[in-house]
C-alpha positions in Angstrom: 116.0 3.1 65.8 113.9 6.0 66.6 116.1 9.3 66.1 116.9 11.5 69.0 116.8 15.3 69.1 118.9 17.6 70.6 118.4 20.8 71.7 120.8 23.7 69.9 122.9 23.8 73.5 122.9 20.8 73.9 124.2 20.5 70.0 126.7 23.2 70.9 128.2 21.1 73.8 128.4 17.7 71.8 130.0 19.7 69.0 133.0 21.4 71.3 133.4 18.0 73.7 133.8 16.6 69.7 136.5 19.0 69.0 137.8 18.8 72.1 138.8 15.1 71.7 139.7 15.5 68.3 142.1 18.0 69.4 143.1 15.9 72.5 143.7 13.4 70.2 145.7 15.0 67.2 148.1 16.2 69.8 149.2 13.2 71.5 148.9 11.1 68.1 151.3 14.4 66.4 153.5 16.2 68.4 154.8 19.8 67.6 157.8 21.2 67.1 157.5 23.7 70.8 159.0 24.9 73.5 156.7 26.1 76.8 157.7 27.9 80.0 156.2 27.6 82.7 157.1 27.9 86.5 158.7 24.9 88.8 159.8 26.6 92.1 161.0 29.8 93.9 164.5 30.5 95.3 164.6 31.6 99.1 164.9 35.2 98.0 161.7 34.6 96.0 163.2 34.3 92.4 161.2 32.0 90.2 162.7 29.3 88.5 161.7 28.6 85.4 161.0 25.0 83.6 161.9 24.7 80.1 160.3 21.7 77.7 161.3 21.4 74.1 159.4 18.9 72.3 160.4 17.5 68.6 157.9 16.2 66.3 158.8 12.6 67.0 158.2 12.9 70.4 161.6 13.7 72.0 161.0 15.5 75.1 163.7 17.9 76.6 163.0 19.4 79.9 165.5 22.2 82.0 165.3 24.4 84.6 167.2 27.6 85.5 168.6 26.5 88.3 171.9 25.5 87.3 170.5 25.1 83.6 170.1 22.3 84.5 168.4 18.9 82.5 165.9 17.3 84.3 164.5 15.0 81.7 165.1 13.6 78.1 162.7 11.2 76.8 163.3 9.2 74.0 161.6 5.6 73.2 163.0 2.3 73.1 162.3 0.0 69.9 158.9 -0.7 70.8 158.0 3.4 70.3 157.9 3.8 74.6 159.5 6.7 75.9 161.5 6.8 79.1 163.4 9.3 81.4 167.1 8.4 80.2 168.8 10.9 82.3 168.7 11.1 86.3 166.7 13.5 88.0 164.9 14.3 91.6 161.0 14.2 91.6 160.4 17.6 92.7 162.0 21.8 93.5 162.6 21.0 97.2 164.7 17.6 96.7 166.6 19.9 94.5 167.1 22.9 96.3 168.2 20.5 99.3 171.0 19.5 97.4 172.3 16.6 94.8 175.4 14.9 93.2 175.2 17.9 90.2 172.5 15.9 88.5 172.6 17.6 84.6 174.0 20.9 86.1 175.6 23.0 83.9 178.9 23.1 85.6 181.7 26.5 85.5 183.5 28.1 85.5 185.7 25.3 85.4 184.5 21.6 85.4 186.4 18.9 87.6 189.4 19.1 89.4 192.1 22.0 89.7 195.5 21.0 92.1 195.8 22.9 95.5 192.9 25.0 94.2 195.1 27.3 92.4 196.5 28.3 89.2 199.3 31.2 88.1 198.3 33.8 85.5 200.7 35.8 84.4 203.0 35.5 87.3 199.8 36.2 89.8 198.6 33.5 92.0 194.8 33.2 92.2 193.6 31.1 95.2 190.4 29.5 94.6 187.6 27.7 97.0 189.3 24.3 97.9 185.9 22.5 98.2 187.4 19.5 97.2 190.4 20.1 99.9 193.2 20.7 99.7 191.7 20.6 95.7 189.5 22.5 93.4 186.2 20.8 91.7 183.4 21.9 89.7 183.8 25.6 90.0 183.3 25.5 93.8 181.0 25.7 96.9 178.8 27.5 94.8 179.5 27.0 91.3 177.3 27.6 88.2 174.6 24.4 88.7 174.0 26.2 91.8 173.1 29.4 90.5 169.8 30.9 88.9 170.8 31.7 85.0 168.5 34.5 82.9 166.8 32.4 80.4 164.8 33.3 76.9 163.4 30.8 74.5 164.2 30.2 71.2 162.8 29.1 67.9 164.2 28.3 64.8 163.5 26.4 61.6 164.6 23.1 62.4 164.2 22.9 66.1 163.6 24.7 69.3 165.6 25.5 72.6 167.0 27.9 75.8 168.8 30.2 76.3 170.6 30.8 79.6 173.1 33.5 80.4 175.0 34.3 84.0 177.7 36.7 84.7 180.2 35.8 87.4 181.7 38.5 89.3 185.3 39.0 89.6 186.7 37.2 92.5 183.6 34.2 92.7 185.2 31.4 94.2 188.8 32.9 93.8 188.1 33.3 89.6 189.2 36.6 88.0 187.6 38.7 85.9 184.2 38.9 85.4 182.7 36.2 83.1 179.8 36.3 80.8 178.7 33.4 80.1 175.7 31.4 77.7 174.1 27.8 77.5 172.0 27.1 75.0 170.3 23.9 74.6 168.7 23.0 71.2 166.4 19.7 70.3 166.1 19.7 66.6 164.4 17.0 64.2 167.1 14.4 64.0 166.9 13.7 67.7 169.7 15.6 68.3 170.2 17.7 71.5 173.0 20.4 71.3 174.6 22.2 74.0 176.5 25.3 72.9 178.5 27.1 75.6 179.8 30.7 75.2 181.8 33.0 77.1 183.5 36.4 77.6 185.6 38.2 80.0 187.2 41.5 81.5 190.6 39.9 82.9 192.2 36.8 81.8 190.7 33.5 83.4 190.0 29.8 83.1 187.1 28.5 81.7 185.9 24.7 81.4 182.3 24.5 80.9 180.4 20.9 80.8 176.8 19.4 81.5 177.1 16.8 84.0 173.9 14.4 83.2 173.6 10.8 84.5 173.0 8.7 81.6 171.1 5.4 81.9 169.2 4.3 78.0 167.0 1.9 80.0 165.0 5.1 82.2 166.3 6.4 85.3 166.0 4.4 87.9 166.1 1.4 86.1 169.3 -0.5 87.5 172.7 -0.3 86.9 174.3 0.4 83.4 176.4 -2.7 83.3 174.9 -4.0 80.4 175.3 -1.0 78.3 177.5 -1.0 75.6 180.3 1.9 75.4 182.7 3.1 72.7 185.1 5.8 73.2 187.1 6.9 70.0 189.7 7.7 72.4 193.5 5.8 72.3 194.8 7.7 75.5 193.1 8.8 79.3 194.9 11.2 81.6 197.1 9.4 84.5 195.5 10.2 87.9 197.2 10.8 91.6 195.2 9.1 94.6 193.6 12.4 94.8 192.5 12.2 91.1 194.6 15.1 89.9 196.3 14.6 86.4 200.0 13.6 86.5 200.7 15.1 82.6 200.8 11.8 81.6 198.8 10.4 78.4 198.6 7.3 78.7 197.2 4.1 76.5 194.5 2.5 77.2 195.3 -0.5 75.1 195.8 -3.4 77.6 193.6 -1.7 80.4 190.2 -2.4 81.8 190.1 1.4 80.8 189.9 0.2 76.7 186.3 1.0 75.2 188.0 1.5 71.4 185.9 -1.3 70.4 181.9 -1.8 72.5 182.4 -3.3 75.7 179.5 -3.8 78.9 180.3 -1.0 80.8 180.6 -3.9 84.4 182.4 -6.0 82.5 186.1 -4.9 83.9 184.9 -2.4 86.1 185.5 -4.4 89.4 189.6 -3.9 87.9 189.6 0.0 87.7 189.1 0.6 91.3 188.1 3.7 93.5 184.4 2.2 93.1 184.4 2.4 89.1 185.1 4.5 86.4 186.0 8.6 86.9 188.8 8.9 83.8 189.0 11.4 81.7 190.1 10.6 77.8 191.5 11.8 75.5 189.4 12.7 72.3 190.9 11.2 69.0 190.6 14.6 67.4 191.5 14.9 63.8 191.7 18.6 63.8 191.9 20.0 67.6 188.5 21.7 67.9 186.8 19.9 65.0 183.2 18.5 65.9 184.1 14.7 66.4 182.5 11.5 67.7 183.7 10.9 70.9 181.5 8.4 72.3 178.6 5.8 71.6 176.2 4.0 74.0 174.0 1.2 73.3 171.5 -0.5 76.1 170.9 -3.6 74.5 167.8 -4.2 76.2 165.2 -1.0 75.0 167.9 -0.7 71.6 168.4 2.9 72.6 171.5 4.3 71.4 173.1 7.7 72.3 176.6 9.4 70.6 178.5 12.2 71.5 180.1 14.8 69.4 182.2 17.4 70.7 184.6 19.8 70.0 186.2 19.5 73.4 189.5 17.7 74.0 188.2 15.6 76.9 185.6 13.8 77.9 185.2 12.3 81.6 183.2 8.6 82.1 182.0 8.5 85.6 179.5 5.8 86.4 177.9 7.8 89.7 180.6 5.8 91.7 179.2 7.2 94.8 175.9 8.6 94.0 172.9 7.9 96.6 169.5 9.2 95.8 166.0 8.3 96.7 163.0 9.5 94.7 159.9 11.3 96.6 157.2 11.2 94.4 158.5 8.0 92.4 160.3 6.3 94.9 162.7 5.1 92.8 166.4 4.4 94.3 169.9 5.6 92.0 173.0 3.8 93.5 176.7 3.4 92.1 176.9 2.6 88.4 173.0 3.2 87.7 173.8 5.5 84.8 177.5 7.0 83.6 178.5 10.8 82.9 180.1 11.5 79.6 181.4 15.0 80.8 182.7 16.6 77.5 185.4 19.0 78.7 189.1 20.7 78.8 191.9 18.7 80.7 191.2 18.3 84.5 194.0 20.9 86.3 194.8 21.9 82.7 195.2 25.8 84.8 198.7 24.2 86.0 199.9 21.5 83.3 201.1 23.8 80.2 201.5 20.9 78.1 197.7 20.6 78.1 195.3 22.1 75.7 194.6 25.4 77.2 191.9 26.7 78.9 192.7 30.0 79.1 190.5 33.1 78.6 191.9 36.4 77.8 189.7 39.6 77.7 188.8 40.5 73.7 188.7 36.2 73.4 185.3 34.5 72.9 185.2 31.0 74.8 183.3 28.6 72.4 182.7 25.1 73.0 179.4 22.3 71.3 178.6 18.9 72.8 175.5 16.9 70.2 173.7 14.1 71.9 172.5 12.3 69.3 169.7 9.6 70.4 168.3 6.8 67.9 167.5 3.1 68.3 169.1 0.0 67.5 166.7 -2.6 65.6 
């Protein structure tokens, strides 16, 4: 065959779309170790928030926003090497702002419930928002996944991450002092995602920080999480009142539908629990109280995807979205009741007004300090 010549711009061009492809290529085939900004709505007032995407070299993919630091998206793959959306989130900034069911919000200052929305501090009453009425719940009508957090990225040797910070003024929601606090989310190269929570404050206060993501190994919006396989390394759950406040009791779980000491389906005693499922909070089998410990594993048979949670917190709540109701825009996709589960690593629920709970209090001087590891990997 006759060859052809090219011209020397026309040699140019071939030569850049060349590396252009090669480059295209190397990227998807390798992933790097990175974490990009970049913008994903504005606030009323005009405040930008800010998405945050950490990717790992193996192709885990962390996305937040600082809007309620808030997870939008972890994608992991399934045995075959696909990756999915494991964790619950709304298709765009407007679904968003309109509201939702705390999908991964960082929640504060103190996560779940607190009775008659009010705690005693050194023989002063402190009223709080009963937005739960006549209860507390998740810091309050406008809590911390609510609120736009600061942000800076970070990079280190073994992984990348966020940043956020907020400061809560004395008297938000009925909280004293004025609270500093920090979230830091960290993807490293085991597949681990860490969430480290710091605070600080002027006045003595309570502090129970958590992530509240939806859970479901399979991709959100794939179904319910029935099949799922759970383990909690956790003997005991806290005793609930209709009005799921703690009663002080610690109770066994041994003989319950509430027993996951050994992997159980998530449906398979759930119709026995009541209240539409499972919203319990357990209590860790900590070694040392405050020791890093494996509280829970999950395992979706189905894509082998496998997820465990360390903590150092005392507690960790299992919801399975009992009552959550979402529709997709852009994806269309539905989430109903018990289409992921919440494994909300935390202090005691009303632990403010049970003294025989691990407390939660934070006294000026004091540096609140709490890590939660997801660990993802897959079952063969």
């Amino acid at each position: 065959m006759k060859a052809t010549s090219l011209f020397p711009n026309q040699v140019r061009a071939l030569a850049a779309a060349t590396a252009l492809s090669t480059a295209l290529t190397a990227t998807s085939a390798s992933p790097q170790l990175a974490v990009e900004k970049s913008a994903f709505g504005k606030m009323p007032d005009g405040r930008v928030v800010e998405l945050f995407t950490l990717t790992n070299t193996r192709g885990v993919r962390v996305r937040v926003i600082s809007h309620g630091a808030t997870l939008i998206g972890v994608e992991t793959p399934d045995r075959a090497g696909k990756l999915a959306n494991i964790t619950l989130h709304l298709d765009t900034w407007d679904a968003y702002l309109a509201g939702h069911p705390s999908l991964g919000s960082t929640i504060g200052r103190f996560a779940n419930r607190i009775g008659n929305a009010r705690f005693v501090i050194d023989g002063k009453t402190h009223q709080l928002t009963p937005n739960a009425k006549p209860h507390h719940i998740h810091g309050g009508a406008n809590g911390f996944g609510k609120l736009v957090w600061d942000a800076r990225t970070l990079k280190e040797k073994d992984g990348v991450g966020v940043e956020f910070s907020l400061t809560s003024r004395d008297g938000d929601e009925g909280y004293p002092g004025t609270l500093r606090a920090r979230a830091i989310y960290r993807l490293n190269e085991k597949d681990e995602l860490t969430m480290e929570y710091f605070a600080e404050t002027d006045k003595a206060t309570h502090v129970n920080l958590t992530n509240h993501a939806y859970w479901n190994l399979a991709g959100a919006g794939s179904g319910t999480v029935h099949e799922h396989r759970l383990t909690l390394h956790a003997d005991r759950y806290l005793a609930i009142d209709d009005k799921k406040i703690p009663t002080g009791e610690l109770a066994r779980v041994k003989g319950t539908p509430l027993d996951f000491t050994k992997p159980q389906p998530i449906g398979l005693r759930i119709k026995e629990v009541g209240g539409g499922g499972y919203d319990h909070c357990y209590v860790i089998n900590h070694r040392k109280p405050g020791a890093l410990t494996l509280a829970a594993r999950v395992e979706d048979p189905q894509s082998g995807r496998v997820m465990e949670v360390l903590t150092t917190q005392p507690g960790v709540q299992l919801y399975t979205a009992n009552y959550v109701s979402e529709k997709l825009g852009a994806g269309g996709k539905f989430y109903g009741p018990h289409h992921a589960l919440c494994l909300e690593t935390q202090a005691f629920p009303d632990a403010p007004n049970k003294p025989e709970f691990p407390s939660s209090l934070l006294r000026p001087g004091q540096t609140y300090h709490q890590v939660t590891v997801h660990r993802f990997s897959v079952a063969r």
